[in-house]
OpenMM code with the backbone's topology and positions (N, CA, C; nanometers):
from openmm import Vec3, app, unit

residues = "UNK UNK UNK UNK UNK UNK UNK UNK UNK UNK UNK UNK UNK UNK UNK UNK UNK UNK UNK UNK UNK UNK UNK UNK UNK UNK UNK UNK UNK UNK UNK UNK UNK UNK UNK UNK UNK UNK UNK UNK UNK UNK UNK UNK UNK UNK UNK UNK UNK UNK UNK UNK UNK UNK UNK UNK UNK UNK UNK UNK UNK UNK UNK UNK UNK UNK UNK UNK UNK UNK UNK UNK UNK UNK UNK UNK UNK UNK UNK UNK UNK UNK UNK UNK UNK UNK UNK UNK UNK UNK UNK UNK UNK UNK UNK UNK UNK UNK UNK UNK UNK UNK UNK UNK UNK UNK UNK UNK UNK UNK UNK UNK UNK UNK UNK UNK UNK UNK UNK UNK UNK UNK UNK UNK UNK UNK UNK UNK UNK UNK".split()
positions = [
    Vec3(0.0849, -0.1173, 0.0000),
    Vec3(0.0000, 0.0000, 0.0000),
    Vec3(0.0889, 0.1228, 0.0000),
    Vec3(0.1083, 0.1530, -0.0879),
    Vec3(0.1743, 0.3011, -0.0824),
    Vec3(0.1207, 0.4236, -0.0292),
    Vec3(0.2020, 0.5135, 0.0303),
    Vec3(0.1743, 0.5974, 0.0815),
    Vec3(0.2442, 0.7114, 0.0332),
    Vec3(0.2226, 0.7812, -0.0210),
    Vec3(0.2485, 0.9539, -0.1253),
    Vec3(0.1457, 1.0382, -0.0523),
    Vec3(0.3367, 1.0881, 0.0079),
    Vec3(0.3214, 1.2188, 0.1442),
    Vec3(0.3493, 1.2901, -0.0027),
    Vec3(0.3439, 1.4343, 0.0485),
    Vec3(0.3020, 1.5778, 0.0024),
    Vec3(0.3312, 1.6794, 0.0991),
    Vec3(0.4549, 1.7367, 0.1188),
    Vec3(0.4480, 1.8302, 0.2546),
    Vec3(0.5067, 2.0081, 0.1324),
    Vec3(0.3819, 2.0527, 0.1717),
    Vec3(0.4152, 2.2241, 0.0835),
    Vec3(0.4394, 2.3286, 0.1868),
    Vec3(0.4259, 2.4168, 0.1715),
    Vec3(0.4357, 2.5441, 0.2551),
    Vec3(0.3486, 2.6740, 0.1824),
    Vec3(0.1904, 2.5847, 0.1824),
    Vec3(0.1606, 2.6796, 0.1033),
    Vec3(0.0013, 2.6569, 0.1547),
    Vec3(-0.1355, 2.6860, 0.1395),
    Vec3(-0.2548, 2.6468, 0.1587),
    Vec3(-0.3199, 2.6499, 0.0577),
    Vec3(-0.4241, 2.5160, 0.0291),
    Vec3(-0.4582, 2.5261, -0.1194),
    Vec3(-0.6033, 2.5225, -0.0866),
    Vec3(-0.7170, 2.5106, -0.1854),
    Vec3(-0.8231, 2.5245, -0.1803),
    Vec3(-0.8442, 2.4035, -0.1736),
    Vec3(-0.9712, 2.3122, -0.1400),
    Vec3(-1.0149, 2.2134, -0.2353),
    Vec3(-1.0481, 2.1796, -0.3472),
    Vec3(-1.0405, 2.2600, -0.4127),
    Vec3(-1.0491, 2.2660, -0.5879),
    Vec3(-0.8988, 2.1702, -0.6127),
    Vec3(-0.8326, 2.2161, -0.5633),
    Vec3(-0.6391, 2.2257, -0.5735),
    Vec3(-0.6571, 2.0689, -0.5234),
    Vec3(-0.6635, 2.0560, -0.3914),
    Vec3(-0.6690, 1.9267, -0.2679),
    Vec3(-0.7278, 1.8027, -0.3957),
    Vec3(-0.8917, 1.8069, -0.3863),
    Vec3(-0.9157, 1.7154, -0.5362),
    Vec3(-0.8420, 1.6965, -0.6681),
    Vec3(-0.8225, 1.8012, -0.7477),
    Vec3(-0.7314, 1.7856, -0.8593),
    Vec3(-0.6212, 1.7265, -0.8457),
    Vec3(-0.5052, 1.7184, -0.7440),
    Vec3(-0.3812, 1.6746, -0.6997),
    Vec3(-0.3605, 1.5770, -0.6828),
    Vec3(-0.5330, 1.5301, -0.5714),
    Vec3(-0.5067, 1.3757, -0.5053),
    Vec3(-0.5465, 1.2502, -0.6099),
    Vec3(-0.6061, 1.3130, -0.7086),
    Vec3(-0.7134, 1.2345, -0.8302),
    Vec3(-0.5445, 1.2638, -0.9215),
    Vec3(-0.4546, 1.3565, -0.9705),
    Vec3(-0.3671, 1.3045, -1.0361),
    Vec3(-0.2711, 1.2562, -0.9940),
    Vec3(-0.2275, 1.1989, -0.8644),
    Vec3(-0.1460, 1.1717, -0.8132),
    Vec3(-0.1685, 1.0025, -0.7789),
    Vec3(-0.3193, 0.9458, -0.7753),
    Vec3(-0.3548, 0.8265, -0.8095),
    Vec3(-0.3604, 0.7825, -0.9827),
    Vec3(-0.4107, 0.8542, -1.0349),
    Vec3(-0.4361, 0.8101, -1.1552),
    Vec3(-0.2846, 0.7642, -1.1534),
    Vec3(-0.1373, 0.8575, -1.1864),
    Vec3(-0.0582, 0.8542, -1.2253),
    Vec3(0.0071, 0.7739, -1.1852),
    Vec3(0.0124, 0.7037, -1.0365),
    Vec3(0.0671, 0.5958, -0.9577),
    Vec3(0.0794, 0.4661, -1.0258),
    Vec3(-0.1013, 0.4632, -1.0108),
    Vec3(-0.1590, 0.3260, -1.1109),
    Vec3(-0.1641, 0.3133, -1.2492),
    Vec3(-0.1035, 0.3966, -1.3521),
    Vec3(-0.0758, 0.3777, -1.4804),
    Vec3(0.0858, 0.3692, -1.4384),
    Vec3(0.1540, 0.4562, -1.4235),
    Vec3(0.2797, 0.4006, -1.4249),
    Vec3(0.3765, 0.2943, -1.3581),
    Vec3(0.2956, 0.2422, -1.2215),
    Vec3(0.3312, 0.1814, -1.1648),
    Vec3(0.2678, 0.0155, -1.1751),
    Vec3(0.1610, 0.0675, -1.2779),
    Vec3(0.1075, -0.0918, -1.3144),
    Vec3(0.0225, -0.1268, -1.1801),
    Vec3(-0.0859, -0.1064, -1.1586),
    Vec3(-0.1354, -0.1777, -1.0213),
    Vec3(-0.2480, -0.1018, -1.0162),
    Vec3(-0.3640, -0.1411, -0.9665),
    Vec3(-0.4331, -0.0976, -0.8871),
    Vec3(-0.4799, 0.0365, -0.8169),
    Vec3(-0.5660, 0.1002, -0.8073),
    Vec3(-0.5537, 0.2180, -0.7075),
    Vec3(-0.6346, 0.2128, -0.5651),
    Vec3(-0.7146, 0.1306, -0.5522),
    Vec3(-0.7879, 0.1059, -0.4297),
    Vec3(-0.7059, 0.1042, -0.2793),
    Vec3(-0.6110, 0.0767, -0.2844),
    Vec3(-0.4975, 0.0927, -0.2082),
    Vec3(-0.3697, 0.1803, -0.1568),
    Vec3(-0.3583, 0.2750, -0.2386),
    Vec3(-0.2979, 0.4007, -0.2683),
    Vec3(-0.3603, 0.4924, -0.1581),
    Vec3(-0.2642, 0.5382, -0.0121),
    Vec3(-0.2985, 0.6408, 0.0257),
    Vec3(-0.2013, 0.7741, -0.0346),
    Vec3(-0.2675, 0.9048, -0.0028),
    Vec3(-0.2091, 1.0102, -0.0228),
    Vec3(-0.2627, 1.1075, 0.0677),
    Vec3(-0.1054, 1.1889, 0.1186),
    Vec3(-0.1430, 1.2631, 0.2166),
    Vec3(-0.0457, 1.3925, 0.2004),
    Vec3(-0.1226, 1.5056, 0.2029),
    Vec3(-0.1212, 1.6437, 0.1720),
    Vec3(-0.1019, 1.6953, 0.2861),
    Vec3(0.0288, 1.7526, 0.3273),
    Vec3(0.0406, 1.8248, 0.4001),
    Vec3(0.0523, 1.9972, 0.3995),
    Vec3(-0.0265, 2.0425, 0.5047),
    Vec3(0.0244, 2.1937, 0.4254),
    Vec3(0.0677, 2.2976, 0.5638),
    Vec3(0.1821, 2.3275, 0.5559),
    Vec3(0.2656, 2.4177, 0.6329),
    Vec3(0.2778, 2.5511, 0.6377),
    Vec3(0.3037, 2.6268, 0.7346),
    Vec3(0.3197, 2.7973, 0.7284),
    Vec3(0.4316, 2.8139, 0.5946),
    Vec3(0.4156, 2.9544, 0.5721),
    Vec3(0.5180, 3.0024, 0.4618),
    Vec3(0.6946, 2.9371, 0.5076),
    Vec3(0.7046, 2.9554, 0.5924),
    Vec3(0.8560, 2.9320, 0.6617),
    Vec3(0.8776, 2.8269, 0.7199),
    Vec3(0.7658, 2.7152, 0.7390),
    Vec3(0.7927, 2.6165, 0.8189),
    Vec3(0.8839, 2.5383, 0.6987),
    Vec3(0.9029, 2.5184, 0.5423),
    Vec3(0.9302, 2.4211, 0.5058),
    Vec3(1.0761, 2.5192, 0.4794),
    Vec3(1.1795, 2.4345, 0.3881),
    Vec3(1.2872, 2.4898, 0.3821),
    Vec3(1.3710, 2.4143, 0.2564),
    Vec3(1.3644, 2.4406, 0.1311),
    Vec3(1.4906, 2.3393, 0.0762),
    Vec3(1.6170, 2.4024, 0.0273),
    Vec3(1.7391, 2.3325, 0.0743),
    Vec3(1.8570, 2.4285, 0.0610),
    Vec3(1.8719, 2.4975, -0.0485),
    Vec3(1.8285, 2.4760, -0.1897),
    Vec3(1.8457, 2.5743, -0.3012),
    Vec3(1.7207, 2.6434, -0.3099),
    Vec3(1.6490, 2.6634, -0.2501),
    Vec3(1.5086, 2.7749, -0.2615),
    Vec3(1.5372, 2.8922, -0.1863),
    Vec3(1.4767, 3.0162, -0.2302),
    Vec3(1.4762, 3.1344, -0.1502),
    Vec3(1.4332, 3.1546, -0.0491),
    Vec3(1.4299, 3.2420, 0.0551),
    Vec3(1.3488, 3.2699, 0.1338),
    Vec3(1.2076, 3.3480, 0.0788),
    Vec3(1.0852, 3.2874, 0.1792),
    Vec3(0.9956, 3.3178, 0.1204),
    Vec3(0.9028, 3.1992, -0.0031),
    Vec3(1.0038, 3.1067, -0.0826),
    Vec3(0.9547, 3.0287, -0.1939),
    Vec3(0.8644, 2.9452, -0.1567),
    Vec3(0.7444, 2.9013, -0.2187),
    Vec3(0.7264, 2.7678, -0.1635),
    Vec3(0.8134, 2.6851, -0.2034),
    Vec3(0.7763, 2.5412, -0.1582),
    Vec3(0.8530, 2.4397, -0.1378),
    Vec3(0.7876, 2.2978, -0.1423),
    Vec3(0.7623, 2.1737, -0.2230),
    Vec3(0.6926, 2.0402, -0.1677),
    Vec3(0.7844, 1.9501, -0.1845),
    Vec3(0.8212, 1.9284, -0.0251),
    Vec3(0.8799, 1.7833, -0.0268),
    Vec3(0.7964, 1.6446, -0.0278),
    Vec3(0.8764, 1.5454, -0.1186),
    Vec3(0.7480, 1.4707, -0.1032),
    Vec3(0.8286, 1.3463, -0.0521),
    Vec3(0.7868, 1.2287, 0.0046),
    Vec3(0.8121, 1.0913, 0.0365),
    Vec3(0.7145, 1.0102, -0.0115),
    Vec3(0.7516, 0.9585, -0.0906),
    Vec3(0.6956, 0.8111, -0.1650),
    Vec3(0.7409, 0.6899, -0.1047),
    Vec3(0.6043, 0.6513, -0.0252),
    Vec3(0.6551, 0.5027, 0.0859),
    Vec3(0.5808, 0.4077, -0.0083),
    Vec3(0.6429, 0.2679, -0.1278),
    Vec3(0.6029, 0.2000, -0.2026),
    Vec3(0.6879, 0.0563, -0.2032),
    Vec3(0.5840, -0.0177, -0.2128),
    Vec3(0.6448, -0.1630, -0.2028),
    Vec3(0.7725, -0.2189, -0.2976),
    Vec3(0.8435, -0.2818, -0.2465),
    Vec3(0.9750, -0.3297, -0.3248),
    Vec3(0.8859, -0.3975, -0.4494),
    Vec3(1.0036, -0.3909, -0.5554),
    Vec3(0.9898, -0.4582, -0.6512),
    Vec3(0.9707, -0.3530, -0.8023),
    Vec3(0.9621, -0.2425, -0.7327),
    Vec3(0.9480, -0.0988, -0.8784),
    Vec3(1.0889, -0.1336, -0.9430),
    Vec3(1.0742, -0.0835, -1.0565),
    Vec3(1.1745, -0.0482, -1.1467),
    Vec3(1.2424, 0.0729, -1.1188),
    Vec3(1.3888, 0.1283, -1.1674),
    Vec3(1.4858, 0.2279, -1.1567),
    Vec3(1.3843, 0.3359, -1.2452),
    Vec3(1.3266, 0.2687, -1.3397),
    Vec3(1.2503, 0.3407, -1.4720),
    Vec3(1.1768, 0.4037, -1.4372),
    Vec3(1.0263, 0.2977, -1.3323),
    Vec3(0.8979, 0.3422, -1.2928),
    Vec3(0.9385, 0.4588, -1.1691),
    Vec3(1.0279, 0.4547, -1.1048),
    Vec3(1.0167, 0.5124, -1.0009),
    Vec3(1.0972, 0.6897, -1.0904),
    Vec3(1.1881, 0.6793, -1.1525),
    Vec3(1.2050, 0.7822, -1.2434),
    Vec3(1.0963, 0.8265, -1.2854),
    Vec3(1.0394, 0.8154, -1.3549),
    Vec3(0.8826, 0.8726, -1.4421),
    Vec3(0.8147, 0.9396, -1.3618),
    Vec3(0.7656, 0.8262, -1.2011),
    Vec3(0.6782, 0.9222, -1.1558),
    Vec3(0.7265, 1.0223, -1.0555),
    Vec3(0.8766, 1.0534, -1.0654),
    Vec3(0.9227, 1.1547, -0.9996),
    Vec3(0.8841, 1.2583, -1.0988),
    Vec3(0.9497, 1.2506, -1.2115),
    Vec3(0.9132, 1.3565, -1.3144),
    Vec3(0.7448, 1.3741, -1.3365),
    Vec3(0.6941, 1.3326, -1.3434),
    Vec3(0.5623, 1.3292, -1.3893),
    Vec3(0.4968, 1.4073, -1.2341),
    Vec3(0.5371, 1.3524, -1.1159),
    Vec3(0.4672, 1.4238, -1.0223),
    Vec3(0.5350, 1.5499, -1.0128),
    Vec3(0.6594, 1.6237, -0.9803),
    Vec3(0.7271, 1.7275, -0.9957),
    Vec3(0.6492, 1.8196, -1.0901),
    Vec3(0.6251, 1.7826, -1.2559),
    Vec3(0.5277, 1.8537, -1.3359),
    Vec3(0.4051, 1.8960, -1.2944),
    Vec3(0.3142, 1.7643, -1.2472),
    Vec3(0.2201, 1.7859, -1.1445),
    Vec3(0.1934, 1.8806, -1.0604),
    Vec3(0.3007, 1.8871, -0.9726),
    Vec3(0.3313, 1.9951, -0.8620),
    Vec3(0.3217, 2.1685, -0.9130),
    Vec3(0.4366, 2.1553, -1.0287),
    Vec3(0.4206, 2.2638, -1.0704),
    Vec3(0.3190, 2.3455, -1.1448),
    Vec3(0.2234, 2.2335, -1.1866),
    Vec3(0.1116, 2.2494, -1.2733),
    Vec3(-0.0108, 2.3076, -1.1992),
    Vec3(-0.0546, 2.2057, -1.1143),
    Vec3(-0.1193, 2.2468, -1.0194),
    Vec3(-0.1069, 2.2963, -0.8524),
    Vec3(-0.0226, 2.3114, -0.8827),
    Vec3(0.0222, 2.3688, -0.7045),
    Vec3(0.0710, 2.5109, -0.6841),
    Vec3(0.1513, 2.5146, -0.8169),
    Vec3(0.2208, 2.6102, -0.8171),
    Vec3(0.3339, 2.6223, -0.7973),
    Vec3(0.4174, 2.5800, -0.7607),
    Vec3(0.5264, 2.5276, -0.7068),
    Vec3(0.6544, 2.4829, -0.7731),
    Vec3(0.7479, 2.5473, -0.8335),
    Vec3(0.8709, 2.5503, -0.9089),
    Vec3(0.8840, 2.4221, -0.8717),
    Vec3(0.9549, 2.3297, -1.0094),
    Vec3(1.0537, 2.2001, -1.0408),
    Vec3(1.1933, 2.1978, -0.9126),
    Vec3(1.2416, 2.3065, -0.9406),
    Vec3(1.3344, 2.3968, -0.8663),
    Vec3(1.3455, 2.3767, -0.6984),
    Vec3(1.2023, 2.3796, -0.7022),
    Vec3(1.1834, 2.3556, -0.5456),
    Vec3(1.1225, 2.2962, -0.4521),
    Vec3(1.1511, 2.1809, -0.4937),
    Vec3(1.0298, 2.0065, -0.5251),
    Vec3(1.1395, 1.9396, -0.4647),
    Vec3(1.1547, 1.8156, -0.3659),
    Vec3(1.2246, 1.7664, -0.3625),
    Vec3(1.1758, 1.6480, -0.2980),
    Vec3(1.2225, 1.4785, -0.3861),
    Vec3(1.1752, 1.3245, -0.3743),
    Vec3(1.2256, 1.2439, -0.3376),
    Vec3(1.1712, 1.1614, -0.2745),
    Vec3(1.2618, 1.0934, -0.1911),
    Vec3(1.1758, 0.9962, -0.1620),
    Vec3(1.1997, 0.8314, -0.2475),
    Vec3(1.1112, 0.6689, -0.2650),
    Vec3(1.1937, 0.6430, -0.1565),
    Vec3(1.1376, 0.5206, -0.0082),
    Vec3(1.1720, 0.4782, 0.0465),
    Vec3(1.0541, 0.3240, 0.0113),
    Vec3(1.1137, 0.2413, 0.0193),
    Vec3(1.0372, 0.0890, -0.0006),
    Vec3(1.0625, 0.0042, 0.1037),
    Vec3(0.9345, -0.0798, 0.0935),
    Vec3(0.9395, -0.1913, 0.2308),
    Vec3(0.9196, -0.3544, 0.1160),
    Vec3(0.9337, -0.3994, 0.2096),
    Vec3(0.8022, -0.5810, 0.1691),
    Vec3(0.6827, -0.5353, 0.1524),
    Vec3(0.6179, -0.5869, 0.0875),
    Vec3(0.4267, -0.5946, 0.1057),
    Vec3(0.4127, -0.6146, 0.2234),
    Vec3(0.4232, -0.6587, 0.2891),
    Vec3(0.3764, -0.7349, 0.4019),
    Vec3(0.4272, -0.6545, 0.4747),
    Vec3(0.4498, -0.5433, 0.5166),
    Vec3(0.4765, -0.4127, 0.6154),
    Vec3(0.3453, -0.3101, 0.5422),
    Vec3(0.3094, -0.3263, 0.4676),
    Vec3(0.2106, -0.2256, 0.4191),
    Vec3(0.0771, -0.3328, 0.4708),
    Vec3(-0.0380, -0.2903, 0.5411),
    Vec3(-0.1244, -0.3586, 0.6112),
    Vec3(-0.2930, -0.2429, 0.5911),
    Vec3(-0.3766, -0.3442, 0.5184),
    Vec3(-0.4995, -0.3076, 0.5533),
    Vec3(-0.5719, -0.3864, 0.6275),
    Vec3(-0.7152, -0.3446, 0.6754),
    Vec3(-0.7685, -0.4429, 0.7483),
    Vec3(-0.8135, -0.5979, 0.6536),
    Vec3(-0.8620, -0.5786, 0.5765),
    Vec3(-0.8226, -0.7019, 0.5075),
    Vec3(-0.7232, -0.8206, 0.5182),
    Vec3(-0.6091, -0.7801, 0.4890),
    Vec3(-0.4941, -0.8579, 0.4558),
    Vec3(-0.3472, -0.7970, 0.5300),
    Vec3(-0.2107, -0.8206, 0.5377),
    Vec3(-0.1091, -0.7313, 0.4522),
    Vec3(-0.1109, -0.7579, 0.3229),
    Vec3(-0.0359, -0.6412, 0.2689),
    Vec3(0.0075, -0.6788, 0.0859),
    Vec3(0.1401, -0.7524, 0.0527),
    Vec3(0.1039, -0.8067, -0.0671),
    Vec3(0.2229, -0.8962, -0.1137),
    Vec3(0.3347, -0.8131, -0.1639),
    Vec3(0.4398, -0.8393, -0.1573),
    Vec3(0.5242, -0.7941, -0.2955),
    Vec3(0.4832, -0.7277, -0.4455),
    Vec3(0.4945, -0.6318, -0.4575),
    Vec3(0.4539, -0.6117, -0.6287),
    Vec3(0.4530, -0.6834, -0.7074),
    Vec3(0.3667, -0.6953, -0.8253),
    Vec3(0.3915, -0.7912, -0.9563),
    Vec3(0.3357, -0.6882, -1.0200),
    Vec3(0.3874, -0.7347, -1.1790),
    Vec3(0.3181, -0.6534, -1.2483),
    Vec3(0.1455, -0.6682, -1.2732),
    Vec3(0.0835, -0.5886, -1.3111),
    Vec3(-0.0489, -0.5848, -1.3108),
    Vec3(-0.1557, -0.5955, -1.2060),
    Vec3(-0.0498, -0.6071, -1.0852),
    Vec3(-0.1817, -0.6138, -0.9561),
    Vec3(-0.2233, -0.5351, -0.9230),
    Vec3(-0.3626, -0.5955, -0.8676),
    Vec3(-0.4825, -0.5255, -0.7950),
    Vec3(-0.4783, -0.6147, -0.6750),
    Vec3(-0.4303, -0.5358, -0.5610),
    Vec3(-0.3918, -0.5901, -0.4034),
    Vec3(-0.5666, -0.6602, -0.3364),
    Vec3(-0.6395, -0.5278, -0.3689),
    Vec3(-0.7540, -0.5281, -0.3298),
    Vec3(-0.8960, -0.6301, -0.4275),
    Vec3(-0.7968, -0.6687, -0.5359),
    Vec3(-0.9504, -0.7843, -0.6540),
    Vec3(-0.9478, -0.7010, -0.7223),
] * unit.nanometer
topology = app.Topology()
chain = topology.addChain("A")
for resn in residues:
    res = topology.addResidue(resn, chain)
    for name in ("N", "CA", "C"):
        topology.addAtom(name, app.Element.getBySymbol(name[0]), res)
């Protein structure tokens, strides 16, 4: 079950909140081959100054993000949807390429846990959930 944190320094509307969280699944589960029923995402949003990345200005926003996703991605898949979400970011957030910064950490399936089940290992084409 992946989990795609989102931490900005900025406050968005729900117009923004929907559009983001709907392309940030779509894009998971096409590039990552799988499922979306399982996919959390979580939007964080911080004072102007709380966030900080060493090449941004003072004042800039900023979204750091952490992508917590099960072993077994590709060097490829996990490339793409850095780029593809970064665009994202900047598209709809607002938020300079510039001043985006990603960071995939991966477990086993079986550390990712719904009430259902835990999850397996990735394969291609799964749906965790049927």
């Amino acid at each position: 079950m992946p989990h795609l944190q989102f931490d900005i320094n900025k406050t968005l509307d729900n117009k923004q909140r929907k559009l983001f969280t709907d392309f940030v699944e779509l894009n998971f589960s096409k590039i990552m081959n799988t499922g979306s029923s399982h996919v959390a995402i979580s939007i964080r949003e911080f004072p102007r100054n709380a966030l900080k990345l060493g090449r941004s200005k003072n004042n800039d926003y900023v979204c750091l993000m952490n992508l917590d996703i099960r072993n077994g991605r590709s060097e490829d898949q996990k490339r793409k949807l850095a780029i593809i979400y970064m665009e994202g970011v900047e598209k709809i957030l607002s938020i300079k390429k510039q001043n985006q910064y990603l960071t995939f950490t991966s477990h086993q399936g079986n550390d990712f846990n719904l009430i259902e089940r835990s999850l397996e290992d990735w394969i291609p084409n799964d749906k965790p959930l049927g």
